[in-house]
N, C-alpha and C positions, 0 to 999 in steps of 0.2 A: 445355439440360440433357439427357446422355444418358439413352437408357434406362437403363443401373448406375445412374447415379446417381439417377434415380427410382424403380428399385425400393430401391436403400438406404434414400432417405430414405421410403419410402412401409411399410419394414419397420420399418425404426425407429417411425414413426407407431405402425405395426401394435403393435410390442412394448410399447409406452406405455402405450396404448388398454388392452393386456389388462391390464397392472400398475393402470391405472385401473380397468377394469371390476371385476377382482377385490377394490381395495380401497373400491369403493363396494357390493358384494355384502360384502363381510364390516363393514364401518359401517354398514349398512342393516339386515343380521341383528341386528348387536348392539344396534342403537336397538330395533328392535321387540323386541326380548327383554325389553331396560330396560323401554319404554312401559307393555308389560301389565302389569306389574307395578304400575304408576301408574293406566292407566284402563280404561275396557272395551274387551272384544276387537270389542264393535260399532263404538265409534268410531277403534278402530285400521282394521275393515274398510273406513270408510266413507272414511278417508282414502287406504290403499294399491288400493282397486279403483277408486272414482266419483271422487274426484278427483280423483287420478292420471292416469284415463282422458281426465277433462274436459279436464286441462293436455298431458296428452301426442297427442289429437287435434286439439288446435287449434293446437298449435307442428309436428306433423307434416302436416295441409291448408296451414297458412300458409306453409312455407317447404323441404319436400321437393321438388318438383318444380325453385324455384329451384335447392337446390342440384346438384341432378344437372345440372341445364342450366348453370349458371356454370364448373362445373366439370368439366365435357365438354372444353373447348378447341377447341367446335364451329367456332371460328371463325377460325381458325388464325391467320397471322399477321397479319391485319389485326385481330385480338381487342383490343379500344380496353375498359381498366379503365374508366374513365371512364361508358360506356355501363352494363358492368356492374353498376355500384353503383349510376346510377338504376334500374336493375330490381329489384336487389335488397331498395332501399328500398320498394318494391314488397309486399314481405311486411309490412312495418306496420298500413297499412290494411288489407290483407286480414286482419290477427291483429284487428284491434279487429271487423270484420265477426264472420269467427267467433267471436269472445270473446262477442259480441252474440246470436249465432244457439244458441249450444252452451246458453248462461249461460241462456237462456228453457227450452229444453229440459229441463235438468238440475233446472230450481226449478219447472216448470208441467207438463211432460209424466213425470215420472220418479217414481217413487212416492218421497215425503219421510217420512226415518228420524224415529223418536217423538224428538220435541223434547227428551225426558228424558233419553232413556238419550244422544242424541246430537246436544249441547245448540250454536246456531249454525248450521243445516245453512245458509242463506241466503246470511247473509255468507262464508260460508267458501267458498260456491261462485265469488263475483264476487270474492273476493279469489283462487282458485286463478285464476280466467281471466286477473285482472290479471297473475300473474306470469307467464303466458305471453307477454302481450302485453309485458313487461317485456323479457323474453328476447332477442326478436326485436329489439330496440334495437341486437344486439351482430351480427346479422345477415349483413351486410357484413362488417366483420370479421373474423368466423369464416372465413366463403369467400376473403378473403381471404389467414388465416394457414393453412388448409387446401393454396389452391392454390401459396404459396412455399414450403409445407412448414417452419414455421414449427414446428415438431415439439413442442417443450417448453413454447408457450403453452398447448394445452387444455388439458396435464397440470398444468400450476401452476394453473390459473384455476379448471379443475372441481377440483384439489385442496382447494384454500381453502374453494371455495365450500360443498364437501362438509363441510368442518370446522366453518365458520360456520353450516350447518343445523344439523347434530346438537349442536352444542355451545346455538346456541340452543333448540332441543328440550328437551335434558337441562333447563334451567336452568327452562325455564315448565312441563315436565311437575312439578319437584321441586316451585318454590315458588307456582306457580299454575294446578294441575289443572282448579282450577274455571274455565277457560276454554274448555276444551275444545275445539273445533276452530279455533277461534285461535291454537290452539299452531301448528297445523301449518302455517295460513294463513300467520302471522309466519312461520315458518322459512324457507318455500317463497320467500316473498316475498325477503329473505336472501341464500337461494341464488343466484337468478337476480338479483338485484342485487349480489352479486361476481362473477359473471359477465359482466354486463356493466363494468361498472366494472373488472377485468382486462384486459379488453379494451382498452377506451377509453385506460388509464395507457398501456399498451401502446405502443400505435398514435401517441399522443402524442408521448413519446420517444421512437419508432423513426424516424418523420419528418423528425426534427431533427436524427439523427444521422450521421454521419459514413457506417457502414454501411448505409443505405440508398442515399448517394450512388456508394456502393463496387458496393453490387449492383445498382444502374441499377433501383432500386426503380420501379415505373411511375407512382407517386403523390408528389408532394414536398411537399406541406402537408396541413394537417389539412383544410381547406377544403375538401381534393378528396373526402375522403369522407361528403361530401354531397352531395344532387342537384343536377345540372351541366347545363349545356349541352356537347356531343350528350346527346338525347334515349337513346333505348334504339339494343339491335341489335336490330334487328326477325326475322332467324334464332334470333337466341339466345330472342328473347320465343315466338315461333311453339316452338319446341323445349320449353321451360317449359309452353306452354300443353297440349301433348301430355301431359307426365311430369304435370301437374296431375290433366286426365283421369284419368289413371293411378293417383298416389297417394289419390286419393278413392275407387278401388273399392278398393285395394292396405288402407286405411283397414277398409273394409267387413269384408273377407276377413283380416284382420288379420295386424299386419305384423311379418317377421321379423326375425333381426340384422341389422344392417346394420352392412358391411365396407368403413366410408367412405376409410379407408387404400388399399386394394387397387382400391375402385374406382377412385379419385384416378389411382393407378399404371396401370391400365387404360384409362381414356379418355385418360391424356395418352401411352401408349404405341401404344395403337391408334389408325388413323382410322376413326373414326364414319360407318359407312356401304358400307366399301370391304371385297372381298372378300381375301383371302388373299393370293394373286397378287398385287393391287398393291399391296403394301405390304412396307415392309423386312423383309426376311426375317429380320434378326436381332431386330428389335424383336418381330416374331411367335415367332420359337422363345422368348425371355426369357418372352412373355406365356404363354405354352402351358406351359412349362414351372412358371411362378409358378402357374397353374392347377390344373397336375396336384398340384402339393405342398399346394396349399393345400385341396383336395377329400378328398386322404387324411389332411392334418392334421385338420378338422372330423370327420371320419369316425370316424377315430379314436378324437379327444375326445367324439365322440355315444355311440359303442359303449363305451366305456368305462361312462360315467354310464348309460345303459339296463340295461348287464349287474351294477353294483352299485346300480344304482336301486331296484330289485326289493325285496330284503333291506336296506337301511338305511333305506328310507322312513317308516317305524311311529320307530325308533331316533330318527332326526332331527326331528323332528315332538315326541315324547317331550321330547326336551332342548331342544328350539326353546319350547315353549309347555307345555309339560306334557302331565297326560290331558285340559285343555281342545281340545288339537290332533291329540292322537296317537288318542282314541279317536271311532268314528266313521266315518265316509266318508274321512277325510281324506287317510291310507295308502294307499289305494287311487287317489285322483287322485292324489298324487304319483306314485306308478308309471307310471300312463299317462302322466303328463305328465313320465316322465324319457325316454319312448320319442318324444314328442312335440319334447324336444331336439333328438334325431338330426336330424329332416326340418327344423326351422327352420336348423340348420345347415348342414346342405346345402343350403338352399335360399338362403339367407343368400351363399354363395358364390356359386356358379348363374346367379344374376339378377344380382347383382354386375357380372361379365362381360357377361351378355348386353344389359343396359340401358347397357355403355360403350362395346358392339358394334355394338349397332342403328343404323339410320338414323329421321330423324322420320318416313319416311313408315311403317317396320316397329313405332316403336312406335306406333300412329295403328292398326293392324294389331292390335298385342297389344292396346290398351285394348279392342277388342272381345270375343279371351279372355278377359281380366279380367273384362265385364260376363257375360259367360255364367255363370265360374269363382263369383262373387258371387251369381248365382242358386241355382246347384247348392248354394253354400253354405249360402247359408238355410234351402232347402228342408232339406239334410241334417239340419244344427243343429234345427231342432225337431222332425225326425220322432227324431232318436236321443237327444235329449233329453227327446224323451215315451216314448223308448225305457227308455235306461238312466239319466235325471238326467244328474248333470254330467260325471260320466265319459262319455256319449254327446254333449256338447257337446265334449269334448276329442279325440273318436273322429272328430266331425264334421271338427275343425280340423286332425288327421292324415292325413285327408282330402283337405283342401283343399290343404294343403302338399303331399301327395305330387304331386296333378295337374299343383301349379305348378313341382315338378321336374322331370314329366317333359315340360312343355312347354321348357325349360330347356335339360335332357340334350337332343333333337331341333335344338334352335338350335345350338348346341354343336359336336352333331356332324356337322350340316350345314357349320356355320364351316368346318370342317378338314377336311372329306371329302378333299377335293383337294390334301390338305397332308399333309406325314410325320410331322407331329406327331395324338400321340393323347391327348391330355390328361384324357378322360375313364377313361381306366386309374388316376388316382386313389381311383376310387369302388370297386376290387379288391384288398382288405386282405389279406395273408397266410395260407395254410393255417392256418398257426403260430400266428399271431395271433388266428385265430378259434378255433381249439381252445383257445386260455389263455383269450377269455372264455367260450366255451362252460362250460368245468369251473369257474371260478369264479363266475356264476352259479348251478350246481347247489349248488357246496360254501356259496356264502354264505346261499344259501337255505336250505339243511337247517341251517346255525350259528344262522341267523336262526330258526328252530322247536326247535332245542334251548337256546338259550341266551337268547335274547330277548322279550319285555324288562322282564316279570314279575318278576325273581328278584332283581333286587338290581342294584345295579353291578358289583361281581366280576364277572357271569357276562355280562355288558354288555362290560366290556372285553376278556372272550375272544372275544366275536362281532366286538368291534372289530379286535380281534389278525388273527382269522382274515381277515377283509378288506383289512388290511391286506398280508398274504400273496401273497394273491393281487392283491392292484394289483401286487406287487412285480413275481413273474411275470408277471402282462401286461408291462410295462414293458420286463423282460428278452427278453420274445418281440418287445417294438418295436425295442428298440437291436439284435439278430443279425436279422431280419427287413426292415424297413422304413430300410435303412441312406440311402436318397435323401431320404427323410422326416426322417430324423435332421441332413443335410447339411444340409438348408433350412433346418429350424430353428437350428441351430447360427451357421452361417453369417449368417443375412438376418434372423432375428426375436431374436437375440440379441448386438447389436452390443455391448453393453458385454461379454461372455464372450469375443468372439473379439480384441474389442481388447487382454486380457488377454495373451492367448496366442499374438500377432503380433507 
């Protein structure tokens, strides 16, 4: 597969992914809006922070590392699937270890909510770990439809599966509240049981079919994706065993987007390890170039949300939960934490790159940053949280993320020193650009003390009006300003528009 055609399909991914992300942020607003309405906002917290956290630290120790190493292409063409997917079975047991180690944690070391107000704290924990460990069934798989660029399976799979929670949510918050955190337990559980069962159907009939014989699929029965004789790649394992390292401080210091599309495009465009110079020059200017557009698209999107973050946060907060949400601290951490956007996404890209750039011995290198970056963190986190509370826990994390950028930016721009590519010129937004958020931060701010959010809705929706406005003009100063940003997008993140109009 050429590089075009990897970055197609890897944009395509990309365009999915955000059409996904955005409609599981807008089905996740809408449950929680529904939910309080139904129970308390303790047991809605205890579901989206602690068990959340529980399910989503033990599926990110269990099986991050894997995939950045399966899906490297460390091992070029002697790369044997076969090997692959007994390592990747690999992540089970290690999910049941941590489901084991997290689960004692969360029920004996974690302060347990009053039994009353948030009723099952016990069970709900060892059923969240179950479905983690559920997940990881579909393991293989996933890296699988990942690395052939199988584009439209996660979006179907996680579609469903998203539809199947919340629909079973709705139905046990209406007609049986009184269960309480077995509502969520059941749903979760749901979730990742369409998820893997997507998969599986999947995989089933694709084996069988005709088009796998057609694309020299490297698997022809179901049988193969189970553990085999050869053992593992003992490079690919040694590489995993690094990124492992890695994601358990990465864990620590906690972890940003992740731009699994772009890395995908990344490691199988780059060689892992190899400087500038030896490598095809054109697959490098494609990568440089994907770079630079994708550092000023996040930048962007962060300055955007930062410069209207400010003046809609009290607003949003308000219509999201009422004065249970909006009065109080609340406002205030969203603000920090719309500034706190920016650096995950850029960071988000950054390390994208440099983790499909590294060699094992540079990242064996970085997990020492990491443990240092993991100190600095903690230490900062409770000195600014006995500083300023939570907003100083979030001061801490903007913190952390900046240093992890600009250890990033220096990798970066070591890469290319010796190249004619400058791909870090993404991260230098337009004059024009920054003067339209400059004035519409001021304007939405002062709309936001004249008009919100006291008064009524009338005077609600002129504050909305007025922000509206002004997105407009930002927008306008992006399409005459940012027209290489405009081409990328159009082009590469939007294949069904350009199919259109080809």
């Amino acid at each position: 597969m050429s590089s075009q055609d990897v970055l197609k399909n890897a944009s395509t991914l990309a365009s999915y992914n955000v059409l996904l992300q955005v409609m599981f942020r807008v089905l996740t607003f809408l449950l929680n809006a529904f939910t309080l309405r139904f129970v308390s906002k303790e047991l809605i917290g205890v579901v989206n922070v602690r068990l959340t956290l529980l399910y989503s630290t033990l599926v990110f120790l269990s099986r991050e590392a894997f995939r950045r190493a399966c899906l490297s292409g460390v091992s070029g063409t002697n790369h044997s699937w076969r090997q692959v997917i007994n390592l990747l079975w690999l992540t089970l047991p290690l999910g049941v270890l941590w489901a084991a180690l997290l689960a004692c944690v969360w029920l004996w070391l974690l302060e347990v909510p009053d039994p009353h107000t948030v009723p099952y704290y016990s069970p709900a924990v060892v059923l969240f770990a179950l479905s983690g460990v559920q997940e990881l069934l579909a393991e293989p798989l996933w890296v699988l439809a990942q690395a052939h660029m199988f584009v439209r399976l996660k979006v179907v799979a996680e579609s469903l599966a998203m539809i199947a929670k919340c629909s079973v949510t709705v139905v046990l918050v209406v007609f049986a509240g009184e269960w309480g955190l077995y509502i969520f337990s059941a749903a979760h559980l749901v979730y990742t049981g369409f998820l893997v069962l997507c998969y599986a159907v999947y995989f089933i009939r694709f084996l069988d079919s005709k088009e796998a014989a057609k694309e020299s699929f490297p698997l022809c029965r179901v049988r193969d994706l189970l553990p085999c004789r050869p053992l593992v790649d003992w490079t690919l394992a040694r590489l995993t065993w690094s990124f492992f390292k890695q994601s358990f401080l990465k864990q620590i210091l906690t972890e940003g987007e992740r731009y699994e599309s772009f890395y995908i495009f990344f490691a199988k465009v780059l060689e892992r390890g190899r400087d500038v110079k030896s490598q095809k020059q054109e697959d490098v200017a494609i990568a440089a170039e994907v770079l630079e557009c994708l550092l000023k698209l996040v930048l962007v999107i962060g300055l955007i949300i930062t410069s209207f973050g400010y003046a809609y946060s009290h607003l949003a907060l308000d219509i999201y939960g009422g004065s249970l949400l909006s009065s109080g601290a609340g406002p205030n951490l969203l603000r920090c934490y719309s500034c706190y956007v920016l650096l995950l996404a850029v960071n988000g890209v950054t390390e994208c790159f440099v983790f499909a750039a590294m060699s094992q011995g540079e990242v064996d290198k970085y997990n020492l940053v990491m443990l240092a970056l993991s100190v600095s963190f903690l230490f900062l986190s409770y000195m600014l949280t006995w500083w300023a509370g939570a907003v100083g826990f979030i001061m801490a994390n903007c913190l952390n993320m900046g240093l992890r950028i600009v250890h990033s930016l220096f990798y970066i721009h070591h890469y290319f020193k010796s190249s004619q590519w400058k791909p870090l010129r993404g991260l230098l937004p337009s004059p024009l650009l920054l003067l339209a958020l400059g004035v519409s931060a001021v304007v939405t701010a002062l709309s936001e003390g004249m008009f919100c959010c006291d008064s009524g809705w009338l005077l609600r929706m002129v504050h909305i009006s007025v922000g509206a406005a002004c997105l407009l003009i930002v927008f306008v100063a992006v399409l005459l300003t940012e027209t290489r940003l405009v081409h990328f997008v159009r082009t590469q993140l939007l294949p069904q528009y350009t199919k259109k109009h080809t």
